[in-house]
Steps between C-alpha positions, in 0.01 A plus 500: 500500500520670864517274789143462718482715744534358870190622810637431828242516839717513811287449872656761709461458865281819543344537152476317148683670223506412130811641282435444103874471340396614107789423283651821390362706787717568799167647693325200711144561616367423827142387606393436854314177495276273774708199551200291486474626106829331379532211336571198684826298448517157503584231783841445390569864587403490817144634368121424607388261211397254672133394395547145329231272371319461856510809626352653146279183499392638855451881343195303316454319793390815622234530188445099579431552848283879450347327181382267847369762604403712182383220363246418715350841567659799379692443168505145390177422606329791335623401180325160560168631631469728234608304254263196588226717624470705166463119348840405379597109592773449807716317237490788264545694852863350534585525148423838475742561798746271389567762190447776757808379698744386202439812293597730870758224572663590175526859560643420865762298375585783232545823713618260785800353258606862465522601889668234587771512180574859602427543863280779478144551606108588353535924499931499399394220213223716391724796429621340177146512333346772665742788562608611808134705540337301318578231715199632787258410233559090534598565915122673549331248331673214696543679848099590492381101449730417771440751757135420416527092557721578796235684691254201359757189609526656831128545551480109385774438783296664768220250391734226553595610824139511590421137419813379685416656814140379506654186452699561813212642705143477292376714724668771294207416219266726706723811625288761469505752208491847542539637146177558239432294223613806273845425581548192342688347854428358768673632824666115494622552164622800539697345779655261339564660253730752725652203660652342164593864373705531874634121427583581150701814562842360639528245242516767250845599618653149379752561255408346130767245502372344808156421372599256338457330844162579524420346114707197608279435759195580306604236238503255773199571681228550262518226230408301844219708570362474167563121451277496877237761351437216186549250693232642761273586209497217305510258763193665728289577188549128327644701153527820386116626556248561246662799358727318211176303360405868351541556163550845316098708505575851451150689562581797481547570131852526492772293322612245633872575371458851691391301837822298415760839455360689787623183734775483320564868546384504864755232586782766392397784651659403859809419341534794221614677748805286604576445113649866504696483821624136552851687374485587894504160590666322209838742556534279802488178304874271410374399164286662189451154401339459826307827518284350152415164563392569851279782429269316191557122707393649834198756385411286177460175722480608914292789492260294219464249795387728722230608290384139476551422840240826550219338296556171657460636837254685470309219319559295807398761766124475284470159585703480833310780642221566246686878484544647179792722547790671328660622829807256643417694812164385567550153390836550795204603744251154444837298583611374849690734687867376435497491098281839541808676686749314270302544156499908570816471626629370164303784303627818748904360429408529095331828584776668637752306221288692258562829668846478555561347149266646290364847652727675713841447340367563129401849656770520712784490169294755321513754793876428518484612162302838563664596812849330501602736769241407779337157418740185508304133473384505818380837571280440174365195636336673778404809298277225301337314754403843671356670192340124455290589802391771402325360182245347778523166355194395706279713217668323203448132644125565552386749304325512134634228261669815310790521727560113452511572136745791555754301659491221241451727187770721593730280280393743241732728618755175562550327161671823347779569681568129495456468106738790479761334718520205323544605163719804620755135650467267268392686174653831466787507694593086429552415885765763499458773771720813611514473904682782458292746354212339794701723741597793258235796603383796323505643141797393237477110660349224295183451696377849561381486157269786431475663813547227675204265352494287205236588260537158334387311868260754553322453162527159556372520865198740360433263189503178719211643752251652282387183341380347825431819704122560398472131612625588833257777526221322432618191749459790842219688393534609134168326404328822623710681241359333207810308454410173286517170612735413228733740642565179773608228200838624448517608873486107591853503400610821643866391634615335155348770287664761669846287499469442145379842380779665695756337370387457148509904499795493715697314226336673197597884641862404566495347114422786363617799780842281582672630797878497580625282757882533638699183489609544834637172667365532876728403771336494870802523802373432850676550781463644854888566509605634226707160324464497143605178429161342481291580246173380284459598127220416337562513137269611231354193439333433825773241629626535799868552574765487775882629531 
Protein backbone atom coordinates (compact mmCIF):
# COMPACT_ATOMS: atom_id res chain seq x y z
CA UNK A 1 0.00 0.00 0.00
CA UNK A 2 1.84 3.47 -0.86
CA UNK A 3 2.53 5.73 1.95
CA UNK A 4 -0.03 9.05 2.24
CA UNK A 5 1.15 11.63 0.65
CA UNK A 6 2.46 14.69 2.84
CA UNK A 7 1.01 18.88 1.85
CA UNK A 8 3.27 21.24 3.41
CA UNK A 9 2.16 25.36 3.58
CA UNK A 10 5.26 27.37 4.42
CA UNK A 11 4.53 31.51 5.37
CA UNK A 12 7.27 33.17 3.52
CA UNK A 13 8.12 36.59 4.63
CA UNK A 14 6.97 38.26 1.32
CA UNK A 15 4.39 35.75 0.00
CA UNK A 16 2.53 32.39 0.99
CA UNK A 17 3.58 29.39 -0.96
CA UNK A 18 2.13 25.87 -0.87
CA UNK A 19 4.49 22.87 -2.23
CA UNK A 20 2.37 19.43 -2.61
CA UNK A 21 5.14 16.48 -2.10
CA UNK A 22 3.05 13.45 -4.18
CA UNK A 23 4.74 10.25 -3.46
CA UNK A 24 6.42 9.10 -6.56
CA UNK A 25 6.63 12.53 -8.16
CA UNK A 26 9.81 14.51 -7.87
CA UNK A 27 7.79 17.76 -9.39
CA UNK A 28 6.30 19.95 -6.30
CA UNK A 29 3.61 22.48 -7.19
CA UNK A 30 3.39 25.87 -5.96
CA UNK A 31 0.26 28.08 -5.18
CA UNK A 32 0.40 31.63 -3.98
CA UNK A 33 -2.01 31.86 -1.15
CA UNK A 34 -3.57 34.92 1.28
CA UNK A 35 -2.15 34.16 4.61
CA UNK A 36 -5.38 34.92 6.15
CA UNK A 37 -6.74 31.59 4.07
CA UNK A 38 -4.55 28.98 5.94
CA UNK A 39 -5.47 26.97 8.44
CA UNK A 40 -4.82 27.96 11.85
CA UNK A 41 -2.48 25.93 14.18
CA UNK A 42 -3.07 25.43 17.53
CA UNK A 43 -1.88 27.32 20.84
CA UNK A 44 0.71 24.92 21.66
CA UNK A 45 2.44 25.94 18.42
CA UNK A 46 2.66 29.19 19.04
CA UNK A 47 -0.75 29.55 16.93
CA UNK A 48 -3.99 31.90 17.33
CA UNK A 49 -6.55 29.37 18.87
CA UNK A 50 -7.41 31.00 21.45
CA UNK A 51 -11.35 31.33 21.70
CA UNK A 52 -12.31 29.10 24.85
CA UNK A 53 -15.70 28.65 26.38
CA UNK A 54 -16.17 32.55 27.23
CA UNK A 55 -14.96 34.08 24.52
CA UNK A 56 -17.23 31.64 22.08
CA UNK A 57 -19.93 32.05 24.81
CA UNK A 58 -19.35 35.90 24.06
CA UNK A 59 -19.53 35.18 19.97
CA UNK A 60 -23.39 34.42 21.04
CA UNK A 61 -23.16 37.02 23.32
CA UNK A 62 -23.04 38.99 20.38
CA UNK A 63 -26.49 37.22 19.04
CA UNK A 64 -27.58 37.61 22.99
CA UNK A 65 -26.86 41.11 23.12
CA UNK A 66 -28.19 42.02 19.03
CA UNK A 67 -31.10 39.47 19.80
CA UNK A 68 -31.44 42.77 22.60
CA UNK A 69 -31.70 44.59 20.09
CA UNK A 70 -33.25 42.36 17.23
CA UNK A 71 -35.40 41.18 19.48
CA UNK A 72 -37.13 44.02 20.34
CA UNK A 73 -37.51 45.67 16.96
CA UNK A 74 -35.85 44.36 14.06
CA UNK A 75 -35.40 40.52 14.20
CA UNK A 76 -36.52 39.01 17.40
CA UNK A 77 -39.25 41.12 17.89
CA UNK A 78 -40.76 40.67 14.49
CA UNK A 79 -40.99 37.15 14.96
CA UNK A 80 -43.11 37.90 18.10
CA UNK A 81 -45.38 40.57 16.62
CA UNK A 82 -46.11 38.58 13.81
CA UNK A 83 -46.42 35.65 15.36
CA UNK A 84 -48.93 36.96 18.12
CA UNK A 85 -50.51 39.45 15.88
CA UNK A 86 -51.52 36.81 13.15
CA UNK A 87 -53.22 35.04 16.46
CA UNK A 88 -50.76 32.48 17.63
CA UNK A 89 -50.41 32.42 21.75
CA UNK A 90 -46.95 34.08 23.29
CA UNK A 91 -46.32 30.59 24.83
CA UNK A 92 -46.62 28.88 21.55
CA UNK A 93 -44.54 32.18 20.48
CA UNK A 94 -41.44 30.86 22.54
CA UNK A 95 -41.87 27.37 21.68
CA UNK A 96 -41.92 27.90 18.25
CA UNK A 97 -38.53 29.76 18.65
CA UNK A 98 -37.18 27.48 21.00
CA UNK A 99 -37.11 24.75 17.91
CA UNK A 100 -36.08 27.68 15.70
CA UNK A 101 -32.83 28.12 17.75
CA UNK A 102 -31.92 24.30 18.59
CA UNK A 103 -32.53 23.07 15.05
CA UNK A 104 -29.84 26.39 13.75
CA UNK A 105 -27.83 25.66 16.95
CA UNK A 106 -27.31 22.19 15.65
CA UNK A 107 -26.08 23.13 12.35
CA UNK A 108 -23.66 25.79 14.09
CA UNK A 109 -22.16 23.35 16.18
CA UNK A 110 -21.72 20.97 13.01
CA UNK A 111 -19.86 23.19 10.40
CA UNK A 112 -18.29 24.99 13.50
CA UNK A 113 -16.75 21.42 14.86
CA UNK A 114 -15.11 21.19 11.44
CA UNK A 115 -13.32 24.78 11.31
CA UNK A 116 -12.06 24.55 14.32
CA UNK A 117 -10.70 20.60 13.94
CA UNK A 118 -8.89 21.74 10.79
CA UNK A 119 -8.17 25.39 11.03
CA UNK A 120 -9.64 26.43 7.95
CA UNK A 121 -12.39 28.84 7.15
CA UNK A 122 -16.28 29.14 5.41
CA UNK A 123 -15.05 29.58 1.36
CA UNK A 124 -11.49 26.99 1.80
CA UNK A 125 -14.08 24.40 3.74
CA UNK A 126 -16.52 24.78 1.02
CA UNK A 127 -14.09 23.66 -1.65
CA UNK A 128 -14.48 20.03 -0.60
CA UNK A 129 -18.27 19.90 -1.60
CA UNK A 130 -18.49 22.38 -4.11
CA UNK A 131 -15.45 22.40 -6.40
CA UNK A 132 -13.13 24.94 -6.68
CA UNK A 133 -15.87 27.01 -9.11
CA UNK A 134 -18.43 25.71 -7.82
CA UNK A 135 -17.54 26.99 -4.65
CA UNK A 136 -18.97 30.95 -5.78
CA UNK A 137 -22.31 29.34 -5.83
CA UNK A 138 -22.55 28.86 -1.71
CA UNK A 139 -20.05 32.35 -1.32
CA UNK A 140 -22.94 34.50 -3.45
CA UNK A 141 -25.62 33.28 -1.63
CA UNK A 142 -23.98 34.00 1.81
CA UNK A 143 -21.95 37.24 0.86
CA UNK A 144 -25.44 38.85 -0.62
CA UNK A 145 -27.56 38.31 2.95
CA UNK A 146 -24.69 39.77 4.66
CA UNK A 147 -23.78 42.69 2.69
CA UNK A 148 -27.57 43.23 2.74
CA UNK A 149 -28.02 43.09 6.84
CA UNK A 150 -24.78 45.03 7.04
CA UNK A 151 -26.12 48.05 5.26
CA UNK A 152 -29.50 47.31 7.49
CA UNK A 153 -27.45 46.88 11.11
CA UNK A 154 -25.70 50.01 10.32
CA UNK A 155 -28.81 51.98 9.44
CA UNK A 156 -30.25 50.47 12.95
CA UNK A 157 -26.89 51.90 14.55
CA UNK A 158 -27.43 55.37 13.23
CA UNK A 159 -30.91 55.12 14.99
CA UNK A 160 -29.20 54.32 18.10
CA UNK A 161 -26.94 57.05 17.86
CA UNK A 162 -29.87 59.29 17.40
CA UNK A 163 -31.67 58.36 20.62
CA UNK A 164 -28.43 58.67 22.64
CA UNK A 165 -27.75 62.07 21.67
CA UNK A 166 -31.26 63.35 22.31
CA UNK A 167 -30.71 61.89 25.47
CA UNK A 168 -27.66 64.05 25.83
CA UNK A 169 -29.24 67.23 24.46
CA UNK A 170 -33.27 66.69 23.72
CA UNK A 171 -33.14 69.51 21.92
CA UNK A 172 -31.76 67.35 19.13
CA UNK A 173 -35.60 65.81 18.91
CA UNK A 174 -36.50 68.91 16.81
CA UNK A 175 -33.36 69.61 14.40
CA UNK A 176 -34.83 70.50 11.50
CA UNK A 177 -35.27 68.17 8.46
CA UNK A 178 -34.45 69.06 5.18
CA UNK A 179 -35.05 65.87 3.18
CA UNK A 180 -38.79 64.83 1.58
CA UNK A 181 -40.84 62.28 2.90
CA UNK A 182 -39.95 60.19 -0.37
CA UNK A 183 -36.69 59.49 1.05
CA UNK A 184 -37.48 57.44 3.76
CA UNK A 185 -34.85 59.73 6.26
CA UNK A 186 -34.87 62.26 8.08
CA UNK A 187 -31.85 64.72 7.75
CA UNK A 188 -31.20 63.49 11.70
CA UNK A 189 -31.17 60.02 10.68
CA UNK A 190 -29.27 60.32 8.05
CA UNK A 191 -26.83 61.89 10.42
CA UNK A 192 -26.51 59.49 12.62
CA UNK A 193 -26.46 57.21 10.65
CA UNK A 194 -23.02 58.71 9.04
CA UNK A 195 -21.72 59.17 12.47
CA UNK A 196 -21.87 55.30 13.52
CA UNK A 197 -20.68 54.28 9.88
CA UNK A 198 -17.42 56.94 10.66
CA UNK A 199 -17.29 55.23 14.38
CA UNK A 200 -17.60 51.83 12.98
CA UNK A 201 -14.87 52.05 10.39
CA UNK A 202 -11.57 51.79 12.54
CA UNK A 203 -12.78 48.98 14.51
CA UNK A 204 -12.95 47.01 11.43
CA UNK A 205 -9.18 46.88 11.24
CA UNK A 206 -8.98 44.70 14.60
CA UNK A 207 -7.43 41.57 13.87
CA UNK A 208 -9.91 38.35 14.45
CA UNK A 209 -8.03 36.98 17.33
CA UNK A 210 -8.43 40.08 19.28
CA UNK A 211 -12.19 40.14 19.26
CA UNK A 212 -12.39 37.94 21.43
CA UNK A 213 -11.94 41.01 23.73
CA UNK A 214 -14.75 42.65 22.51
CA UNK A 215 -17.18 39.23 23.07
CA UNK A 216 -15.58 39.00 26.54
CA UNK A 217 -16.82 42.12 27.38
CA UNK A 218 -20.10 41.65 25.73
CA UNK A 219 -20.65 38.50 27.90
CA UNK A 220 -20.19 40.63 30.84
CA UNK A 221 -22.13 43.56 30.08
CA UNK A 222 -25.34 42.51 28.70
CA UNK A 223 -26.73 39.61 30.81
CA UNK A 224 -26.78 42.83 33.32
CA UNK A 225 -28.64 44.84 31.03
CA UNK A 226 -31.13 42.31 30.38
CA UNK A 227 -31.55 41.10 34.04
CA UNK A 228 -32.26 45.39 34.52
CA UNK A 229 -34.61 45.41 31.29
CA UNK A 230 -36.91 42.41 33.29
CA UNK A 231 -36.32 43.64 36.18
CA UNK A 232 -37.52 47.25 34.95
CA UNK A 233 -40.43 45.60 33.17
CA UNK A 234 -41.77 43.44 35.50
CA UNK A 235 -41.27 45.47 38.40
CA UNK A 236 -42.90 48.97 36.83
CA UNK A 237 -45.76 47.05 35.11
CA UNK A 238 -46.73 44.77 38.42
CA UNK A 239 -46.22 41.32 35.97
CA UNK A 240 -45.67 40.62 32.68
CA UNK A 241 -48.70 42.80 31.00
CA UNK A 242 -51.76 41.54 29.50
CA UNK A 243 -50.14 40.03 26.57
CA UNK A 244 -49.50 36.26 28.05
CA UNK A 245 -53.37 35.98 29.18
CA UNK A 246 -53.96 35.49 25.17
CA UNK A 247 -54.66 32.33 23.99
CA UNK A 248 -54.11 30.93 20.35
CA UNK A 249 -57.29 32.83 17.74
CA UNK A 250 -56.02 32.57 14.36
CA UNK A 251 -58.57 34.75 12.14
CA UNK A 252 -57.26 34.67 9.35
CA UNK A 253 -57.99 31.23 7.98
CA UNK A 254 -54.76 29.82 8.24
CA UNK A 255 -53.37 26.86 10.27
CA UNK A 256 -52.43 27.28 13.17
CA UNK A 257 -49.35 24.77 12.74
CA UNK A 258 -48.28 27.15 9.69
CA UNK A 259 -48.51 30.37 12.15
CA UNK A 260 -46.33 28.07 14.41
CA UNK A 261 -43.39 27.11 11.43
CA UNK A 262 -43.23 30.54 9.99
CA UNK A 263 -41.97 31.75 13.72
CA UNK A 264 -40.14 29.03 13.92
CA UNK A 265 -38.60 29.69 10.56
CA UNK A 266 -38.36 33.47 11.11
CA UNK A 267 -36.32 32.90 14.25
CA UNK A 268 -33.55 31.18 11.88
CA UNK A 269 -33.34 33.35 9.30
CA UNK A 270 -30.83 35.87 11.23
CA UNK A 271 -28.75 33.11 12.14
CA UNK A 272 -28.80 30.83 8.76
CA UNK A 273 -26.49 32.90 7.74
CA UNK A 274 -23.82 32.36 10.49
CA UNK A 275 -24.63 28.47 10.32
CA UNK A 276 -22.46 28.43 7.02
CA UNK A 277 -19.57 30.57 8.15
CA UNK A 278 -19.05 30.06 11.96
CA UNK A 279 -15.90 27.80 10.41
CA UNK A 280 -14.45 31.57 10.37
CA UNK A 281 -14.83 31.91 13.85
CA UNK A 282 -14.75 28.37 15.21
CA UNK A 283 -10.95 27.90 13.50
CA UNK A 284 -10.05 30.21 16.32
CA UNK A 285 -11.55 28.04 19.00
CA UNK A 286 -8.97 25.45 21.58
CA UNK A 287 -11.53 22.74 21.66
CA UNK A 288 -14.22 20.96 19.13
CA UNK A 289 -15.77 19.77 22.20
CA UNK A 290 -16.17 23.32 23.03
CA UNK A 291 -17.15 24.68 19.63
CA UNK A 292 -20.68 22.14 20.02
CA UNK A 293 -21.95 22.59 23.27
CA UNK A 294 -21.54 26.30 23.18
CA UNK A 295 -23.18 26.90 19.97
CA UNK A 296 -26.78 24.73 20.76
CA UNK A 297 -26.35 25.88 24.93
CA UNK A 298 -25.82 29.54 24.03
CA UNK A 299 -28.41 30.01 20.87
CA UNK A 300 -30.84 27.12 22.13
CA UNK A 301 -31.11 28.85 25.67
CA UNK A 302 -29.60 32.85 25.46
CA UNK A 303 -30.89 33.98 22.34
CA UNK A 304 -34.51 32.07 23.39
CA UNK A 305 -34.34 34.55 26.37
CA UNK A 306 -34.09 37.33 24.46
CA UNK A 307 -37.06 36.61 22.58
CA UNK A 308 -38.98 36.35 25.84
CA UNK A 309 -37.47 39.14 27.39
CA UNK A 310 -38.95 41.05 23.94
CA UNK A 311 -42.58 40.07 24.66
CA UNK A 312 -42.23 40.82 28.26
CA UNK A 313 -41.10 44.24 27.58
CA UNK A 314 -43.04 45.18 25.37
CA UNK A 315 -46.04 43.89 27.42
CA UNK A 316 -44.86 46.17 30.13
CA UNK A 317 -44.28 49.35 28.01
CA UNK A 318 -48.51 48.81 27.24
CA UNK A 319 -49.23 49.24 30.67
CA UNK A 320 -46.25 51.45 31.86
CA UNK A 321 -46.86 53.87 29.17
CA UNK A 322 -50.15 52.72 27.58
CA UNK A 323 -47.70 52.37 24.17
CA UNK A 324 -48.11 49.48 22.15
CA UNK A 325 -44.81 49.08 20.54
CA UNK A 326 -42.41 46.62 18.96
CA UNK A 327 -39.52 49.16 18.71
CA UNK A 328 -36.76 48.94 21.82
CA UNK A 329 -35.98 52.37 20.47
CA UNK A 330 -39.05 54.13 21.22
CA UNK A 331 -39.73 52.46 24.43
CA UNK A 332 -35.52 53.91 25.05
CA UNK A 333 -37.13 57.43 24.13
CA UNK A 334 -40.34 57.40 26.98
CA UNK A 335 -37.43 56.57 29.62
CA UNK A 336 -35.45 59.15 31.73
CA UNK A 337 -32.55 60.43 30.14
CA UNK A 338 -29.71 58.25 31.75
CA UNK A 339 -31.19 54.59 30.99
CA UNK A 340 -32.29 56.28 27.47
CA UNK A 341 -28.45 57.01 26.62
CA UNK A 342 -27.41 53.70 28.32
CA UNK A 343 -30.33 51.39 26.87
CA UNK A 344 -29.20 52.59 23.08
CA UNK A 345 -25.95 52.47 24.09
CA UNK A 346 -26.25 48.73 24.84
CA UNK A 347 -28.13 48.09 21.39
CA UNK A 348 -25.40 50.30 19.02
CA UNK A 349 -22.28 47.89 20.83
CA UNK A 350 -24.50 44.59 19.57
CA UNK A 351 -25.02 46.46 16.32
CA UNK A 352 -21.66 46.87 15.40
CA UNK A 353 -20.78 43.08 17.07
CA UNK A 354 -23.14 41.97 14.39
CA UNK A 355 -21.27 43.71 11.65
CA UNK A 356 -17.98 42.83 12.50
CA UNK A 357 -19.00 39.19 13.34
CA UNK A 358 -21.56 38.38 11.13
CA UNK A 359 -21.50 40.77 7.90
CA UNK A 360 -18.30 42.07 6.99
CA UNK A 361 -15.88 39.21 7.67
CA UNK A 362 -18.27 36.44 6.09
CA UNK A 363 -17.86 38.72 2.90
CA UNK A 364 -14.60 39.63 3.55
CA UNK A 365 -13.22 35.49 3.39
CA UNK A 366 -15.17 35.01 0.24
CA UNK A 367 -13.46 37.98 -1.59
CA UNK A 368 -10.14 36.59 -0.29
CA UNK A 369 -11.24 33.72 -2.11
CA UNK A 370 -12.08 35.52 -5.53
CA UNK A 371 -9.27 37.87 -5.56
CA UNK A 372 -6.47 36.28 -3.40
CA UNK A 373 -4.08 38.66 -4.97
CA UNK A 374 -5.64 42.09 -3.87
CA UNK A 375 -8.16 41.50 -0.97
CA UNK A 376 -6.63 40.21 2.45
CA UNK A 377 -9.31 40.22 5.64
CA UNK A 378 -9.23 43.58 6.09
CA UNK A 379 -9.33 45.16 2.80
CA UNK A 380 -12.62 42.95 2.37
CA UNK A 381 -14.03 44.30 5.40
CA UNK A 382 -14.15 47.71 4.06
CA UNK A 383 -15.07 46.67 0.51
CA UNK A 384 -18.40 45.34 2.42
CA UNK A 385 -19.39 48.04 4.50
CA UNK A 386 -18.92 50.44 1.40
CA UNK A 387 -20.95 48.42 -1.10
CA UNK A 388 -23.38 48.12 2.20
CA UNK A 389 -24.03 51.81 1.65
CA UNK A 390 -24.78 51.71 -1.33
CA UNK A 391 -27.80 49.30 -0.90
CA UNK A 392 -29.47 52.61 0.77
CA UNK A 393 -30.50 50.75 3.73
CA UNK A 394 -32.78 53.67 4.72
CA UNK A 395 -35.32 52.24 1.74
CA UNK A 396 -35.24 48.64 3.08
CA UNK A 397 -36.00 49.65 6.87
CA UNK A 398 -39.08 51.66 5.78
CA UNK A 399 -40.28 50.67 2.79
CA UNK A 400 -43.14 48.02 1.65
CA UNK A 401 -43.36 44.95 3.98
CA UNK A 402 -41.81 43.00 0.79
CA UNK A 403 -38.32 43.97 1.50
CA UNK A 404 -38.79 42.77 5.23
CA UNK A 405 -39.83 39.51 3.79
CA UNK A 406 -36.77 39.45 1.46
CA UNK A 407 -34.34 39.64 4.09
CA UNK A 408 -35.93 36.94 6.23
CA UNK A 409 -37.00 34.59 3.32
CA UNK A 410 -33.74 34.69 1.78
CA UNK A 411 -32.90 31.49 3.79
CA UNK A 412 -34.26 29.87 0.74
CA UNK A 413 -31.24 30.36 -0.87
CA UNK A 414 -29.41 29.49 2.78
CA UNK A 415 -30.54 25.97 3.82
CA UNK A 416 -28.82 24.36 0.63
CA UNK A 417 -25.49 25.02 0.76
CA UNK A 418 -25.70 24.20 4.44
CA UNK A 419 -27.57 20.74 3.86
CA UNK A 420 -24.84 20.02 1.37
CA UNK A 421 -22.05 20.77 3.82
CA UNK A 422 -23.15 18.67 6.33
CA UNK A 423 -23.72 15.57 4.68
CA UNK A 424 -20.64 16.23 2.32
CA UNK A 425 -18.58 16.11 6.54
CA UNK A 426 -20.21 13.80 8.25
CA UNK A 427 -21.94 11.50 5.62
CA UNK A 428 -19.96 11.05 2.57
CA UNK A 429 -16.64 11.72 3.35
CA UNK A 430 -16.95 10.14 7.33
CA UNK A 431 -15.30 13.33 9.03
CA UNK A 432 -12.32 12.66 6.89
CA UNK A 433 -11.14 15.67 4.75
CA UNK A 434 -8.07 16.25 2.29
CA UNK A 435 -6.57 19.83 3.42
CA UNK A 436 -4.45 19.13 0.87
CA UNK A 437 -6.32 18.95 -2.11
CA UNK A 438 -8.25 22.52 -0.38
CA UNK A 439 -5.07 24.24 -1.73
CA UNK A 440 -4.42 22.06 -4.92
CA UNK A 441 -5.82 24.44 -7.96
CA UNK A 442 -6.87 23.68 -11.37
CA UNK A 443 -7.79 20.58 -13.49
CA UNK A 444 -6.25 16.90 -12.56
CA UNK A 445 -6.73 17.90 -8.49
CA UNK A 446 -9.44 16.24 -6.48
CA UNK A 447 -11.73 19.20 -6.07
CA UNK A 448 -11.88 20.70 -9.50
CA UNK A 449 -14.21 18.02 -10.26
CA UNK A 450 -15.93 18.69 -13.52
CA UNK A 451 -14.69 21.85 -14.47
CA UNK A 452 -14.23 22.89 -11.40
CA UNK A 453 -17.97 22.37 -9.88
CA UNK A 454 -19.53 19.42 -8.44
CA UNK A 455 -22.59 18.38 -10.20
CA UNK A 456 -23.58 16.25 -7.18
CA UNK A 457 -23.72 19.78 -4.76
CA UNK A 458 -25.16 21.55 -7.46
CA UNK A 459 -28.08 19.09 -7.98
CA UNK A 460 -28.38 19.04 -4.52
CA UNK A 461 -28.20 22.88 -4.15
CA UNK A 462 -30.92 23.11 -7.21
CA UNK A 463 -33.15 20.21 -5.67
CA UNK A 464 -33.04 21.76 -2.10
CA UNK A 465 -34.47 25.37 -3.38
CA UNK A 466 -37.18 24.56 -5.68
CA UNK A 467 -39.45 23.12 -3.12
CA UNK A 468 -39.73 26.33 -1.14
CA UNK A 469 -38.94 28.90 -3.90
CA UNK A 470 -42.61 29.51 -5.25
CA UNK A 471 -43.26 30.14 -1.50
CA UNK A 472 -40.76 32.82 -1.46
CA UNK A 473 -42.27 34.37 -4.46
CA UNK A 474 -45.44 34.59 -3.30
CA UNK A 475 -44.16 35.98 0.39
CA UNK A 476 -42.68 39.65 -1.75
CA UNK A 477 -45.20 40.03 -4.22
CA UNK A 478 -45.96 36.71 -5.98
CA UNK A 479 -49.70 36.89 -5.00
CA UNK A 480 -50.12 39.11 -8.11
CA UNK A 481 -48.73 36.19 -10.09
CA UNK A 482 -51.43 33.84 -9.30
CA UNK A 483 -49.19 31.95 -7.08
CA UNK A 484 -51.48 29.90 -4.50
CA UNK A 485 -51.64 30.40 -1.05
CA UNK A 486 -50.66 26.89 -0.42
CA UNK A 487 -47.52 27.61 -2.10
CA UNK A 488 -46.65 29.41 1.67
CA UNK A 489 -47.32 25.88 3.83
CA UNK A 490 -44.16 24.27 3.03
CA UNK A 491 -42.46 27.74 2.79
CA UNK A 492 -43.12 28.09 6.77
CA UNK A 493 -40.26 25.81 7.05
CA UNK A 494 -38.05 27.13 4.42
CA UNK A 495 -34.48 26.78 6.29
CA UNK A 496 -35.02 22.96 7.34
CA UNK A 497 -36.57 21.98 4.05
CA UNK A 498 -33.92 23.24 2.13
CA UNK A 499 -31.24 21.59 4.71
CA UNK A 500 -32.90 18.41 4.48
CA UNK A 501 -33.68 18.25 0.74
CA UNK A 502 -30.10 19.16 -0.02
CA UNK A 503 -28.58 16.76 1.66
CA UNK A 504 -30.95 13.94 1.17
CA UNK A 505 -30.00 14.44 -2.72
CA UNK A 506 -26.57 15.25 -1.77
CA UNK A 507 -26.15 11.73 -0.24
CA UNK A 508 -28.34 9.84 -2.79
CA UNK A 509 -26.12 11.28 -6.06
CA UNK A 510 -22.81 10.34 -4.46
CA UNK A 511 -24.55 6.63 -3.80
CA UNK A 512 -25.13 6.08 -6.96
CA UNK A 513 -22.42 8.58 -9.09
CA UNK A 514 -19.50 7.70 -6.29
CA UNK A 515 -16.60 9.92 -6.67
CA UNK A 516 -12.88 9.18 -5.91
CA UNK A 517 -11.31 10.74 -3.07
CA UNK A 518 -7.27 10.56 -2.53
CA UNK A 519 -6.19 9.25 0.80
CA UNK A 520 -3.92 11.93 1.24
CA UNK A 521 -2.80 12.47 4.96
CA UNK A 522 -2.62 16.46 5.24
CA UNK A 523 0.21 17.92 7.08
CA UNK A 524 0.02 21.92 7.67
CA UNK A 525 3.88 23.52 8.53
CA UNK A 526 3.82 27.12 9.72
CA UNK A 527 6.53 29.07 10.09
CA UNK A 528 7.76 32.62 9.39
CA UNK A 529 11.46 31.29 9.34
CA UNK A 530 11.74 28.57 7.63
CA UNK A 531 12.25 25.70 10.86
CA UNK A 532 10.66 22.58 10.10
CA UNK A 533 10.66 21.09 13.22
CA UNK A 534 7.16 22.02 14.20
CA UNK A 535 4.54 20.62 12.58
CA UNK A 536 0.54 19.76 12.80
CA UNK A 537 -0.95 16.65 11.01
CA UNK A 538 -4.26 16.14 11.05
CA UNK A 539 -4.95 12.61 10.27
CA UNK A 540 -7.77 11.21 8.29
CA UNK A 541 -9.98 10.80 10.91
CA UNK A 542 -10.49 14.31 11.98
CA UNK A 543 -8.11 14.08 15.17
CA UNK A 544 -5.83 16.36 15.64
CA UNK A 545 -2.11 15.67 15.85
CA UNK A 546 1.25 17.14 16.94
CA UNK A 547 5.12 16.11 16.33
Amino acid sequence: MPKPSEFRLRINREKTVSVVNVPGSKVGEEIEVEPDMLPIKPLSEGGERTWGVVHLLGYWGEFFSSSLAEAFGISQYQVASSAVAAGLSPGATIGAVLLGHFLVGCANAANGYVGCVYGVNFPVMTRSSFGQRGVFIALICRSVAAIVWAGTQTYQGGLCVEVMIRAIWPSFATFPNYLPASANVTSSQLLCFFIFYIIQLPLLWIPMPKLRYLFLVKVIIMPIFGFAMFGWAVGSAKGFGPIFNKETNITTGVPAAVVFFTAMSSAIAPKATIALNIADFTRYAKSPRTVVWTNIVSLTILVTLCACLGVICSSAAEVIYGVKTWNPLQISILMHRAPMFFSAFCWCLSVIATNISANTTAVANDLMLAFPKYVNIRRGQYLTIIVALATTPWNIQNSATSFTAFLSGYSVFLGPPCGVLLADFWVVRRRRLNLAAMYRLGPGTEQFYWHGFNPRAVAAFVCGVIPTLPGFIRQIGGAKMGIAIEASYIYCCVWPVGVTVSAAVYIVLNMVFPYRYEDVRSVVEHDAEGDDEKVDQIDLDGEEKKY
